[in-house]
PyMOL Python script that loads the backbone (N, CA, C, O; Angstrom):
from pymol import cmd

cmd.read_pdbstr("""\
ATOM      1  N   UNK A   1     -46.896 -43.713 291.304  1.00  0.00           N
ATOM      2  CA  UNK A   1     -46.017 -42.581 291.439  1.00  0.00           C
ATOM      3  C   UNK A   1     -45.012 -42.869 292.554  1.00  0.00           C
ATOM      4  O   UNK A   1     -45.336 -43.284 293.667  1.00  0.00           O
ATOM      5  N   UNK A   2     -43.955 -42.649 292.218  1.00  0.00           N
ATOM      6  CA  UNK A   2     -42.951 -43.089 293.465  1.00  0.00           C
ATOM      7  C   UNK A   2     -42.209 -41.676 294.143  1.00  0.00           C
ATOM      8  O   UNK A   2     -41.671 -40.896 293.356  1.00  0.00           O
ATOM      9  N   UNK A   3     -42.200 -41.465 295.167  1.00  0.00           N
ATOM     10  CA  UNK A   3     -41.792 -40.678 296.110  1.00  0.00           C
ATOM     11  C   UNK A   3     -40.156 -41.178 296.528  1.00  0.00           C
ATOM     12  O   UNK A   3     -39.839 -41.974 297.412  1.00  0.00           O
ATOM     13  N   UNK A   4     -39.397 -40.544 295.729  1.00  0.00           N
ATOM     14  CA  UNK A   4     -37.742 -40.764 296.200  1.00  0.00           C
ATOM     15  C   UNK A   4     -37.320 -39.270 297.022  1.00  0.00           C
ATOM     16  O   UNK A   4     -37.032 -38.211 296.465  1.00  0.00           O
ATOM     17  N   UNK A   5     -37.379 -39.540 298.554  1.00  0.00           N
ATOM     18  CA  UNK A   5     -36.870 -38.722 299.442  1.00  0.00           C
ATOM     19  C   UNK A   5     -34.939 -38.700 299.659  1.00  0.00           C
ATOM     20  O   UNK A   5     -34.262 -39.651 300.050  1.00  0.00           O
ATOM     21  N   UNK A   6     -34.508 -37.519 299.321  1.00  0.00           N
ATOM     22  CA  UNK A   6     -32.707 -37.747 299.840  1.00  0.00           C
ATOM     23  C   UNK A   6     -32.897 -37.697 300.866  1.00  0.00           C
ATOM     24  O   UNK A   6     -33.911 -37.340 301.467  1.00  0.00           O
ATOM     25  N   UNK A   7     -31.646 -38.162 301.329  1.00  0.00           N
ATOM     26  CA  UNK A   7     -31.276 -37.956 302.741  1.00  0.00           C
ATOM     27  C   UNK A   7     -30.490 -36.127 303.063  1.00  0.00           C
ATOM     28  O   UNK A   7     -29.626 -35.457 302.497  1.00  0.00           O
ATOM     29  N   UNK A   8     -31.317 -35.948 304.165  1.00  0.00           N
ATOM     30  CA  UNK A   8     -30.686 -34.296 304.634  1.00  0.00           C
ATOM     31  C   UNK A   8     -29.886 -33.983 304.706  1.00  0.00           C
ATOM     32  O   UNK A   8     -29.492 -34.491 305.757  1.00  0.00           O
ATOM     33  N   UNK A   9     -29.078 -33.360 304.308  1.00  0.00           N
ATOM     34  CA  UNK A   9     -28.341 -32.949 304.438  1.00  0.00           C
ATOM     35  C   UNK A   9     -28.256 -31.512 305.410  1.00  0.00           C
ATOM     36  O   UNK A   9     -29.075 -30.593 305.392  1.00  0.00           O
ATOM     37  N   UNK A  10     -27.021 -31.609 306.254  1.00  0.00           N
ATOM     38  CA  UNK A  10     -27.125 -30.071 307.550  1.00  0.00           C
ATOM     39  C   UNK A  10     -26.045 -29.177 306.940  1.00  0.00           C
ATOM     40  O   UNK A  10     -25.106 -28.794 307.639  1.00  0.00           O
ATOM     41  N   UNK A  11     -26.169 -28.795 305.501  1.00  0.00           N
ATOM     42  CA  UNK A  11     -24.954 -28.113 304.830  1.00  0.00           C
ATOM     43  C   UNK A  11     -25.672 -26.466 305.164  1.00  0.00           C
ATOM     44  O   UNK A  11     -26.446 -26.014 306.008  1.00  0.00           O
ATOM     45  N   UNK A  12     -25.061 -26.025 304.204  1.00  0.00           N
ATOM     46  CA  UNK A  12     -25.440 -24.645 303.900  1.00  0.00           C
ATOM     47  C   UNK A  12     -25.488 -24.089 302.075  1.00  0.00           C
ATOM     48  O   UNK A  12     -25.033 -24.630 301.068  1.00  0.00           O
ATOM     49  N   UNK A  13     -26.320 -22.681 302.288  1.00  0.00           N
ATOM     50  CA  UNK A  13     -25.920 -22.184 301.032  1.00  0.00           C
ATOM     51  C   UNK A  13     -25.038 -21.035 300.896  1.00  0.00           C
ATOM     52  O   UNK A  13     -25.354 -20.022 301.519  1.00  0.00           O
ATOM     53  N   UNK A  14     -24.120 -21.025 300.276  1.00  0.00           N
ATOM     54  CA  UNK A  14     -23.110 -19.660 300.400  1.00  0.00           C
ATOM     55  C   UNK A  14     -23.205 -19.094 299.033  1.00  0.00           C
ATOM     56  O   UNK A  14     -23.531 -19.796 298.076  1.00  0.00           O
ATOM     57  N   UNK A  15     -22.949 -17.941 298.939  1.00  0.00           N
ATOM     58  CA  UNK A  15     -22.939 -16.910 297.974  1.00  0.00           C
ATOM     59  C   UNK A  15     -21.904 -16.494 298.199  1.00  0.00           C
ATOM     60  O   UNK A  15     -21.835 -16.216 299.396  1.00  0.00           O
ATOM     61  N   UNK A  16     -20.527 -16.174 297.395  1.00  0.00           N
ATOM     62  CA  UNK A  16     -19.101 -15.318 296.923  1.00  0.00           C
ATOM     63  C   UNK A  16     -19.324 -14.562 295.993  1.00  0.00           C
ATOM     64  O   UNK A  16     -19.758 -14.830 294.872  1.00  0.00           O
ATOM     65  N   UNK A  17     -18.869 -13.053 296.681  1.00  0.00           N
ATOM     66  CA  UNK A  17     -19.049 -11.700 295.372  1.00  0.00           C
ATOM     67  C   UNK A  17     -17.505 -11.656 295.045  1.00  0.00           C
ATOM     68  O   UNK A  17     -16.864 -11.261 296.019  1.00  0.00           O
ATOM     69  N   UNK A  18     -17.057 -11.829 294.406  1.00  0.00           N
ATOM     70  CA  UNK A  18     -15.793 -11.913 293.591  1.00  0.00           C
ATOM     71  C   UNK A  18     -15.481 -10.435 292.967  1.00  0.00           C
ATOM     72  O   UNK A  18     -16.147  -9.992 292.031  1.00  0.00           O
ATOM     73  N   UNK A  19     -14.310  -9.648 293.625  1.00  0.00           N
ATOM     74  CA  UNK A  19     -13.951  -8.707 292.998  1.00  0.00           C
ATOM     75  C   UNK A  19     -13.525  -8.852 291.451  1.00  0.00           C
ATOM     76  O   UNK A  19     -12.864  -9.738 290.909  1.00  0.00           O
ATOM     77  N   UNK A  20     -14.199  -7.539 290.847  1.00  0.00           N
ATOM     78  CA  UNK A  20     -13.682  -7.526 288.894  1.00  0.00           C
ATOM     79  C   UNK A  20     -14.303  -8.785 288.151  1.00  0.00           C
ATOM     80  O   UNK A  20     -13.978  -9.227 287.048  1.00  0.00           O
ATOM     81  N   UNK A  21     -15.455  -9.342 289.182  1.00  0.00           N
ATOM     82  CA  UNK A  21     -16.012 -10.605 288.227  1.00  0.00           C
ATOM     83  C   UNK A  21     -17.655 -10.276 288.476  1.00  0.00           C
ATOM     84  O   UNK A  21     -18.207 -10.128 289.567  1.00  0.00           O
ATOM     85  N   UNK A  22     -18.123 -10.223 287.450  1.00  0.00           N
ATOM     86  CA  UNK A  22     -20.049  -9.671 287.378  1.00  0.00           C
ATOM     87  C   UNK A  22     -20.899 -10.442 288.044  1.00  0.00           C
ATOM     88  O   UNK A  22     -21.763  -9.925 288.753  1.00  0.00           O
ATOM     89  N   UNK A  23     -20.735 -12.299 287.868  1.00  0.00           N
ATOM     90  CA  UNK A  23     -21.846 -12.820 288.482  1.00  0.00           C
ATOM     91  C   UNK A  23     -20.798 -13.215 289.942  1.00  0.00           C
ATOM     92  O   UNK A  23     -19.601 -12.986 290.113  1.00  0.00           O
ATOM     93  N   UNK A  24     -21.950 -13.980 290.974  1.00  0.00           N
ATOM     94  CA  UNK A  24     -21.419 -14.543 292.190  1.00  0.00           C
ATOM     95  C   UNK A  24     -21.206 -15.718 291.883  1.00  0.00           C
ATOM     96  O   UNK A  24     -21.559 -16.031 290.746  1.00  0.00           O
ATOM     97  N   UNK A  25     -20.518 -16.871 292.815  1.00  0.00           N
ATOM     98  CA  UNK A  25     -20.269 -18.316 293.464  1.00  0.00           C
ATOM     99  C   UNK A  25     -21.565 -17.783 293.715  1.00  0.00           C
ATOM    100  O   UNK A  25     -21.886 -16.652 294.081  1.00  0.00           O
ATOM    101  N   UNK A  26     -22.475 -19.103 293.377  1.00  0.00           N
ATOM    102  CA  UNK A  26     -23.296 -19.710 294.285  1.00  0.00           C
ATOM    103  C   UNK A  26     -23.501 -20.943 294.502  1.00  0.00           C
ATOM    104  O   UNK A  26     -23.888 -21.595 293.532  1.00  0.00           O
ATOM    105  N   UNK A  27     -23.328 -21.600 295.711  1.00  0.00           N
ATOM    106  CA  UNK A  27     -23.472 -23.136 295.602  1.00  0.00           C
ATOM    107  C   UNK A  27     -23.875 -23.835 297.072  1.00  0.00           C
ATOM    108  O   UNK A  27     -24.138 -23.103 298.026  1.00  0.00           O
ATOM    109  N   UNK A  28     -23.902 -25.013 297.174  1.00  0.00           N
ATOM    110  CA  UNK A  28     -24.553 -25.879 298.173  1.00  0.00           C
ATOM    111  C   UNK A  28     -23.447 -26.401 299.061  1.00  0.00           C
ATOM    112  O   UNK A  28     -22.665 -27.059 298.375  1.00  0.00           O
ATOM    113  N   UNK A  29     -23.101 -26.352 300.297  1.00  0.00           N
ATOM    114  CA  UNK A  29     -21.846 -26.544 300.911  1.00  0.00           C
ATOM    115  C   UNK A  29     -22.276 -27.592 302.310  1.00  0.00           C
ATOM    116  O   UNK A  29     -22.844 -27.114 303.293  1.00  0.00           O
ATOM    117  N   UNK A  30     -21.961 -28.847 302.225  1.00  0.00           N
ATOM    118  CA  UNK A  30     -22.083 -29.624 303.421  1.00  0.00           C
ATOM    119  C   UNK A  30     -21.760 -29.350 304.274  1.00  0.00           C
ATOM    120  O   UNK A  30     -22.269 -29.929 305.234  1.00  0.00           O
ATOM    121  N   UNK A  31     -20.453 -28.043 304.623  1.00  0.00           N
ATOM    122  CA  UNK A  31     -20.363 -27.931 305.898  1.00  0.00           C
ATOM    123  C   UNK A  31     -21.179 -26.672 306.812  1.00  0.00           C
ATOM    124  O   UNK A  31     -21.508 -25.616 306.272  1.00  0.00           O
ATOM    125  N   UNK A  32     -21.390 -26.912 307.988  1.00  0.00           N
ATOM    126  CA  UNK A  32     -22.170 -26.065 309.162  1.00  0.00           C
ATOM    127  C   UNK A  32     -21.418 -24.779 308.504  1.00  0.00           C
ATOM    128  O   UNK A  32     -20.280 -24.764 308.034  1.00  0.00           O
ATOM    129  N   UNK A  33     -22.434 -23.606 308.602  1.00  0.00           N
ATOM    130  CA  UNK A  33     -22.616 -22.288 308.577  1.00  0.00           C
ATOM    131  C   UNK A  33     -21.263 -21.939 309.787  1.00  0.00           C
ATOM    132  O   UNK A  33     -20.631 -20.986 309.331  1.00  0.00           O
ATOM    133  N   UNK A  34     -20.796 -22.293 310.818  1.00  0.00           N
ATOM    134  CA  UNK A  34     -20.082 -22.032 311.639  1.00  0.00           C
ATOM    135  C   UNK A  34     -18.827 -22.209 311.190  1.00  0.00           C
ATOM    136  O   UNK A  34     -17.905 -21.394 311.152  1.00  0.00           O
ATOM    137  N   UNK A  35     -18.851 -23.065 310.933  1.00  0.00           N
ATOM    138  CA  UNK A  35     -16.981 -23.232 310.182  1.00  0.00           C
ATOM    139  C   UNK A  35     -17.257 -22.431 309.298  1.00  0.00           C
ATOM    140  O   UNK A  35     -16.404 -21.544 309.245  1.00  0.00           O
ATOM    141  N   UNK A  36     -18.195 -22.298 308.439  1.00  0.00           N
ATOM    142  CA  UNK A  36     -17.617 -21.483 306.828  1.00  0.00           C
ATOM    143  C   UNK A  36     -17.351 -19.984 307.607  1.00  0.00           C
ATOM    144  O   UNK A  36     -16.435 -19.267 307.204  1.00  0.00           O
ATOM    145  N   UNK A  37     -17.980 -19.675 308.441  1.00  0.00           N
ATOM    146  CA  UNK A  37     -17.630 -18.134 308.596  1.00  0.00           C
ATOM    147  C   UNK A  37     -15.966 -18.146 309.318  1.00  0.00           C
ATOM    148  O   UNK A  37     -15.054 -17.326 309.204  1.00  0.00           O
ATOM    149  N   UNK A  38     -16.053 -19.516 310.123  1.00  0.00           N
ATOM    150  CA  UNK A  38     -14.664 -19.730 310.681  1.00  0.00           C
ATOM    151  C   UNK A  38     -13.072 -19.465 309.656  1.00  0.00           C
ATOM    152  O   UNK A  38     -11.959 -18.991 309.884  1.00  0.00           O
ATOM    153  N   UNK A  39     -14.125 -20.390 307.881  1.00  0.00           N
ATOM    154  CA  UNK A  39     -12.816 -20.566 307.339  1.00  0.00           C
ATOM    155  C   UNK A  39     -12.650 -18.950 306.773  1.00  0.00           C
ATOM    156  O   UNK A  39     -11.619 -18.280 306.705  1.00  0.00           O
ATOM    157  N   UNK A  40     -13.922 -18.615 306.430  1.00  0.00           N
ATOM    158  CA  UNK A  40     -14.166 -16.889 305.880  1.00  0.00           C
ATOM    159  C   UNK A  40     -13.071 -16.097 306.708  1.00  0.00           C
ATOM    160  O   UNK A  40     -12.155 -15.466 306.181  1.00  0.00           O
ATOM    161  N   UNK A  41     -13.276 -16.208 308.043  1.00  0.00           N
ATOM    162  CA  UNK A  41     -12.938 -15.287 308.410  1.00  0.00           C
ATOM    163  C   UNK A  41     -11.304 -15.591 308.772  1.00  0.00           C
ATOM    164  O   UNK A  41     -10.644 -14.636 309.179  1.00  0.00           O
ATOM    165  N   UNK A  42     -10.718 -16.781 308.640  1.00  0.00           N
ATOM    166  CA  UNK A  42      -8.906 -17.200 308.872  1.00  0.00           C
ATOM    167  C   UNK A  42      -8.330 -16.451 307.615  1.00  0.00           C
ATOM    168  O   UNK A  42      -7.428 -15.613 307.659  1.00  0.00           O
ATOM    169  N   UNK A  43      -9.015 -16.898 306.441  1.00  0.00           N
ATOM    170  CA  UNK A  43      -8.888 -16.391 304.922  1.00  0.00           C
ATOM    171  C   UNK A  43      -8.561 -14.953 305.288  1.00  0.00           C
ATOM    172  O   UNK A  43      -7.386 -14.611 305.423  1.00  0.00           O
ATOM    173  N   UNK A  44      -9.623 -14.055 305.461  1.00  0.00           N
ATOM    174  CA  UNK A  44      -9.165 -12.756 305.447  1.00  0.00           C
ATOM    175  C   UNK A  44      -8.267 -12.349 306.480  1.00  0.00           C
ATOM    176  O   UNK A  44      -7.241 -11.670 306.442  1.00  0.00           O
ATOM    177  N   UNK A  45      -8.596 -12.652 306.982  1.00  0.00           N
ATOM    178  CA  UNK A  45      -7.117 -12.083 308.382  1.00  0.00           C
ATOM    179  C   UNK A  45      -5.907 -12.864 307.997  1.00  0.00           C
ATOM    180  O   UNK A  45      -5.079 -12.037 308.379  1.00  0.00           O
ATOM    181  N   UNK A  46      -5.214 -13.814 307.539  1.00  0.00           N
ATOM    182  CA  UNK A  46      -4.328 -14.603 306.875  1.00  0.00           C
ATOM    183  C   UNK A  46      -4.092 -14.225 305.904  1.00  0.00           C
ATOM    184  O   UNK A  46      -2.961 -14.543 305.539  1.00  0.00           O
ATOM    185  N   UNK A  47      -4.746 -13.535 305.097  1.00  0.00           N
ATOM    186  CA  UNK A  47      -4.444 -13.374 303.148  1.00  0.00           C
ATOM    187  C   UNK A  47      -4.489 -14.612 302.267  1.00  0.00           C
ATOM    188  O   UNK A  47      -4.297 -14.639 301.052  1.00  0.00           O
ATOM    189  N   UNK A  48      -4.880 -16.028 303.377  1.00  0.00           N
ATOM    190  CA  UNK A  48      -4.692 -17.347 302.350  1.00  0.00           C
ATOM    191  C   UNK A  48      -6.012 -17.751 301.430  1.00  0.00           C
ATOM    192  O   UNK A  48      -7.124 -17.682 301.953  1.00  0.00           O
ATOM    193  N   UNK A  49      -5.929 -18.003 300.610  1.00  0.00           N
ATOM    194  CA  UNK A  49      -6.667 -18.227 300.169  1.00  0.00           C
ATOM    195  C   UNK A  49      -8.224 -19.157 300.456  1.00  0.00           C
ATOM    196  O   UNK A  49      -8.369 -20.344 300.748  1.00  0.00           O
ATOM    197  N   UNK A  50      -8.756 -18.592 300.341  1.00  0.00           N
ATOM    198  CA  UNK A  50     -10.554 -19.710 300.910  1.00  0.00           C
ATOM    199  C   UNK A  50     -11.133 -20.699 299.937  1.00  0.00           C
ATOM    200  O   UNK A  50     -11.482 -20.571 298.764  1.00  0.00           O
ATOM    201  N   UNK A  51     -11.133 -21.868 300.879  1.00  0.00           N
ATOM    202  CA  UNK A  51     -11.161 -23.213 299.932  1.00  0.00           C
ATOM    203  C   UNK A  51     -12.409 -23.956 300.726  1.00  0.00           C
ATOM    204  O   UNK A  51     -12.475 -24.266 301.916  1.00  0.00           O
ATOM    205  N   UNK A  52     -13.570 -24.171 299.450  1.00  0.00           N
ATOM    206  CA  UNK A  52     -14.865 -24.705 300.621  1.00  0.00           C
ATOM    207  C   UNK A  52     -14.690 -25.656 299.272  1.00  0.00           C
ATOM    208  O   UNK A  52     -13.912 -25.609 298.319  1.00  0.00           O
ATOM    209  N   UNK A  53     -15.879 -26.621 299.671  1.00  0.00           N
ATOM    210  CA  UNK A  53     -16.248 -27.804 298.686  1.00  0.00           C
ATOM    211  C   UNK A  53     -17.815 -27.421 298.665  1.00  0.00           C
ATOM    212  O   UNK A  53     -18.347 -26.715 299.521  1.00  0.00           O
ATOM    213  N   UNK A  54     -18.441 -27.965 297.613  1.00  0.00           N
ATOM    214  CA  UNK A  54     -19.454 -28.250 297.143  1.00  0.00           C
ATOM    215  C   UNK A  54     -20.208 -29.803 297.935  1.00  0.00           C
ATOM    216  O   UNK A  54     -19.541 -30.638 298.547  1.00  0.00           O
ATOM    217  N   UNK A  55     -21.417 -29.858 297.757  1.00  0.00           N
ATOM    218  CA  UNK A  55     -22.124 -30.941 297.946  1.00  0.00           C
ATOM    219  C   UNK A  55     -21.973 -32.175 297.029  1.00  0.00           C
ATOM    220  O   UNK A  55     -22.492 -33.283 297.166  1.00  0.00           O
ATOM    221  N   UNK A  56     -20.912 -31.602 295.792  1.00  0.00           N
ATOM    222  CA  UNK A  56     -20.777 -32.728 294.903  1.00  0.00           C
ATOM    223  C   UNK A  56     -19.468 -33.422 295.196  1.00  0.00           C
ATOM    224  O   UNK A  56     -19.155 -34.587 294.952  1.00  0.00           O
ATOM    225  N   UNK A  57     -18.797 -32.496 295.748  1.00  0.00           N
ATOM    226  CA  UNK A  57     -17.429 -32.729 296.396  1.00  0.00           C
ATOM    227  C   UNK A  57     -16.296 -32.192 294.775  1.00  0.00           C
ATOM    228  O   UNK A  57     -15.741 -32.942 293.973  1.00  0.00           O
ATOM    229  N   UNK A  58     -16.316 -30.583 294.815  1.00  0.00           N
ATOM    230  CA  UNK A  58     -15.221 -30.307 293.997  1.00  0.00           C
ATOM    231  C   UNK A  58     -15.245 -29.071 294.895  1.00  0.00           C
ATOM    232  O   UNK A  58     -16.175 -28.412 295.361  1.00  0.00           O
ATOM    233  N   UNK A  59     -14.181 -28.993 294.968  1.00  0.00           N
ATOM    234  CA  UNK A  59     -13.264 -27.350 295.602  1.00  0.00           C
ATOM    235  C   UNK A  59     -13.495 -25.929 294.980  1.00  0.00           C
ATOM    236  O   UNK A  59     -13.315 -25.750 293.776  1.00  0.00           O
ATOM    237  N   UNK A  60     -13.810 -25.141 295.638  1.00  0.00           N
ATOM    238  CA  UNK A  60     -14.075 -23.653 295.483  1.00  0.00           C
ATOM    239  C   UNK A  60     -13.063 -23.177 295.968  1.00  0.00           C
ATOM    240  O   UNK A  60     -12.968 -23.509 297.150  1.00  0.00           O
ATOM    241  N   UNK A  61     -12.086 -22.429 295.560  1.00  0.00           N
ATOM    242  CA  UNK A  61     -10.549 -21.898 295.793  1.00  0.00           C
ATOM    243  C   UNK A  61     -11.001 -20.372 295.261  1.00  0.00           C
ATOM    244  O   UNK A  61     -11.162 -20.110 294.068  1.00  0.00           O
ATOM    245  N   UNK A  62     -11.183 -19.373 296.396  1.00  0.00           N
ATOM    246  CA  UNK A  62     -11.270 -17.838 296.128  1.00  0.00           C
ATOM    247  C   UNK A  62      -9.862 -17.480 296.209  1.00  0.00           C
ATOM    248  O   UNK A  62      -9.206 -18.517 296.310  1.00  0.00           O
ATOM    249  N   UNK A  63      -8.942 -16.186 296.206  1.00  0.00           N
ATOM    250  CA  UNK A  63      -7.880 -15.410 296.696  1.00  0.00           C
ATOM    251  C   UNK A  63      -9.233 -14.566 297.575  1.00  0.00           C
ATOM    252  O   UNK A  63     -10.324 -14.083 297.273  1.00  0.00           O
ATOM    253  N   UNK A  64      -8.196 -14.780 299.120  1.00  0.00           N
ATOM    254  CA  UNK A  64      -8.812 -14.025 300.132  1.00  0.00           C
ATOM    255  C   UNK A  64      -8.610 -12.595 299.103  1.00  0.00           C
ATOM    256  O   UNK A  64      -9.473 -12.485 298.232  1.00  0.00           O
ATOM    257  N   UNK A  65      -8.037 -12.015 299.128  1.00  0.00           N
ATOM    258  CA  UNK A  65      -7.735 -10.175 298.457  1.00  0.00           C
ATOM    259  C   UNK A  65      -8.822 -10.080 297.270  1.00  0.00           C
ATOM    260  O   UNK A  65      -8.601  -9.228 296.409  1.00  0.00           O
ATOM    261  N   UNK A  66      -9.929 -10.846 297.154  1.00  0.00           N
ATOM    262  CA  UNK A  66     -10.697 -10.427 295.902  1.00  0.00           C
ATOM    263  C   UNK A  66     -12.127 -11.571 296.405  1.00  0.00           C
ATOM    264  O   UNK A  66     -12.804 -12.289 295.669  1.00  0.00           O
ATOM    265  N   UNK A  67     -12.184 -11.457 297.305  1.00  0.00           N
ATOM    266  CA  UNK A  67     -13.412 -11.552 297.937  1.00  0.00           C
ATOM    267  C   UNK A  67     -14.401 -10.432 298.437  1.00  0.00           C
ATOM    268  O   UNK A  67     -13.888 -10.014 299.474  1.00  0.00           O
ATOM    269  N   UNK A  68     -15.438  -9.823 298.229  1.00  0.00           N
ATOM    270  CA  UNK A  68     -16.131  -8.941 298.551  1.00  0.00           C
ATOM    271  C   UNK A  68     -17.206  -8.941 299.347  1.00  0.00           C
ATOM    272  O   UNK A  68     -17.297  -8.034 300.174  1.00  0.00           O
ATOM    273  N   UNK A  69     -18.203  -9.916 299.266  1.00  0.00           N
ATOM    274  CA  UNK A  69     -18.523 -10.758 300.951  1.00  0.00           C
ATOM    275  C   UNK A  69     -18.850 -12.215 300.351  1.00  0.00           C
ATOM    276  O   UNK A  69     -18.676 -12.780 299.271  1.00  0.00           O
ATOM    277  N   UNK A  70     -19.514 -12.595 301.832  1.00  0.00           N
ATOM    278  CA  UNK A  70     -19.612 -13.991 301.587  1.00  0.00           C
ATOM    279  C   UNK A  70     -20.801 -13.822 302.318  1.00  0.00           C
ATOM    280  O   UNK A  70     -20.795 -13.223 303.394  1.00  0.00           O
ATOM    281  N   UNK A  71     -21.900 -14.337 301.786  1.00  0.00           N
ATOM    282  CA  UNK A  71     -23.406 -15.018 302.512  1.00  0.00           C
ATOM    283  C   UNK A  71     -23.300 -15.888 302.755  1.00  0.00           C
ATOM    284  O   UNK A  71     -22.622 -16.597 302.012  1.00  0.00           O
ATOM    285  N   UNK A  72     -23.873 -16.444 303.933  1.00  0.00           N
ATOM    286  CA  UNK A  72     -24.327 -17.887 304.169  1.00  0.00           C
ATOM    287  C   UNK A  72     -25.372 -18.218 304.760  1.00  0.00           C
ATOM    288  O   UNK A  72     -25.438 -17.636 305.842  1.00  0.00           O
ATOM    289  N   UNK A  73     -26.286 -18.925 304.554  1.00  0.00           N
ATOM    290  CA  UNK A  73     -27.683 -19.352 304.579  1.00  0.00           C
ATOM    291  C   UNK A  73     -27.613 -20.729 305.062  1.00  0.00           C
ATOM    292  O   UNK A  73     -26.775 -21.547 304.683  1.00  0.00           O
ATOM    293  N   UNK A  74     -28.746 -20.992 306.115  1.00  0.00           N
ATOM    294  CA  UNK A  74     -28.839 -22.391 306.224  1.00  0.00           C
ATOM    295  C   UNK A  74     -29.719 -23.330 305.054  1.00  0.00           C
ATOM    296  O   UNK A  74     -30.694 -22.798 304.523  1.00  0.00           O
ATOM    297  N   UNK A  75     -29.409 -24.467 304.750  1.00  0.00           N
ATOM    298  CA  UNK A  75     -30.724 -24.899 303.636  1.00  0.00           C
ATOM    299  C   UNK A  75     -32.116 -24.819 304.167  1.00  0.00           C
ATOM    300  O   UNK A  75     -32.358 -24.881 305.373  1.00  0.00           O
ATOM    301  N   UNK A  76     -33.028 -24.682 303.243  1.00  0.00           N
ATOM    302  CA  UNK A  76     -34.225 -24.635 303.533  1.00  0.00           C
ATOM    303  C   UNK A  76     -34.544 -26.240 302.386  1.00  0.00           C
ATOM    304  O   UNK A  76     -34.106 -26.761 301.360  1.00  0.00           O
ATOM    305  N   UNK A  77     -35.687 -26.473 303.547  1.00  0.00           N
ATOM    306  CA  UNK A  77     -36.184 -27.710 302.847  1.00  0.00           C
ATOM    307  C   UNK A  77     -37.421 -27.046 301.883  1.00  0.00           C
ATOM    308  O   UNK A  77     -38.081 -26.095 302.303  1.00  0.00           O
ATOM    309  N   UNK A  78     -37.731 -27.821 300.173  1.00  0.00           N
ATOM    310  CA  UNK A  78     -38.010 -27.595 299.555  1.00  0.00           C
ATOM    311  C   UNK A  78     -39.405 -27.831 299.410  1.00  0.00           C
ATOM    312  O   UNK A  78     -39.755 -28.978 299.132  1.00  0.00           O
ATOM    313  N   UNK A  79     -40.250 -26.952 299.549  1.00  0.00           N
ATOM    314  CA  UNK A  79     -42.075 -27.169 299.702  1.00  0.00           C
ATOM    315  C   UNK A  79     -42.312 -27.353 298.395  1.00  0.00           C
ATOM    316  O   UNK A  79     -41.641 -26.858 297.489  1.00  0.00           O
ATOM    317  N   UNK A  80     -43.379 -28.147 298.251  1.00  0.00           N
ATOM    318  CA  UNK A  80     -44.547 -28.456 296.723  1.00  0.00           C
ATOM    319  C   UNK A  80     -45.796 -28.509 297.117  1.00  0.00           C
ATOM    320  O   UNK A  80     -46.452 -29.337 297.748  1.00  0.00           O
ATOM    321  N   UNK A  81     -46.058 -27.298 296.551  1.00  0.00           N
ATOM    322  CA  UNK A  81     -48.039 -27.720 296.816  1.00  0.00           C
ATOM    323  C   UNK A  81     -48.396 -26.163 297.265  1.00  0.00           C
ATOM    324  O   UNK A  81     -47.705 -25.172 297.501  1.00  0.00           O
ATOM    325  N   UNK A  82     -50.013 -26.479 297.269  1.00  0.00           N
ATOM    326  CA  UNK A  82     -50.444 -24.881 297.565  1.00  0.00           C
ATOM    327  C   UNK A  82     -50.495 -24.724 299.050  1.00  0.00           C
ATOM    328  O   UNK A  82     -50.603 -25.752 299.717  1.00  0.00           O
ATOM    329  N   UNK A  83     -50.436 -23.635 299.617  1.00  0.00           N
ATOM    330  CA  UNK A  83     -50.801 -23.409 300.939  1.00  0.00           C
ATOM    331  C   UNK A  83     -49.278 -23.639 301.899  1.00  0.00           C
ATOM    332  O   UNK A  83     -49.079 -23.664 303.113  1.00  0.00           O
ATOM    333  N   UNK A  84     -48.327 -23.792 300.655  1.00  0.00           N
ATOM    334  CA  UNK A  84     -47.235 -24.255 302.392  1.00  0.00           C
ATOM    335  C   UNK A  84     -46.679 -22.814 302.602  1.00  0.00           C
ATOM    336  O   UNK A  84     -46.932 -22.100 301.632  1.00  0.00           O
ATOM    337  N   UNK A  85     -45.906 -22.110 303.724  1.00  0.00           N
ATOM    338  CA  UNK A  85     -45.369 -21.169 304.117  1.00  0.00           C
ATOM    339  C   UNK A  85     -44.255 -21.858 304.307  1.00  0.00           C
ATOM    340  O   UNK A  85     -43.253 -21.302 304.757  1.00  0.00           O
TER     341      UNK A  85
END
""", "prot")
cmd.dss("prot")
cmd.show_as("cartoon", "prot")
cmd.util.cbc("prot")
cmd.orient("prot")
């Protein structure tokens, strides 16, 4: 059985509620939780539009004016097995 470990990544997870649209953005974002609220928050006070990337490396382009919030979560590393908390 072979055990293939990735390498860590110190990204985040963000969630976008999109005005007039039913489901959210949800996706995996390499950059620190600190900038995204940084870029979150230039976006809305600017009106420019908010542009993050993915962990795969493709662009997420919201219109600041139809953003409704934004979560952001640090990753959690992924447990297997009984007994983990």
């Amino acid at each position: 059985m072979s055990t293939k470990k990735t390498p860590a990544t110190h990204g985040s997870e963000v969630r976008i509620a999109i005005s007039d649209v039913a489901s959210e953005l949800a996706f995996e974002c390499p950059t620190p939780a600190s900038e995204i609220r940084e870029a979150v928050t230039a976006a809305l006070s600017s009106g420019n539009p908010l542009v993050l990337s993915d962990l795969k490396g493709r662009q997420i382009i919201v219109p600041a004016q139809k953003i409704g919030f934004v979560e952001i979560g640090e990753q959690s590393e992924r447990r297997v097995g009984f007994g983990t908390l």
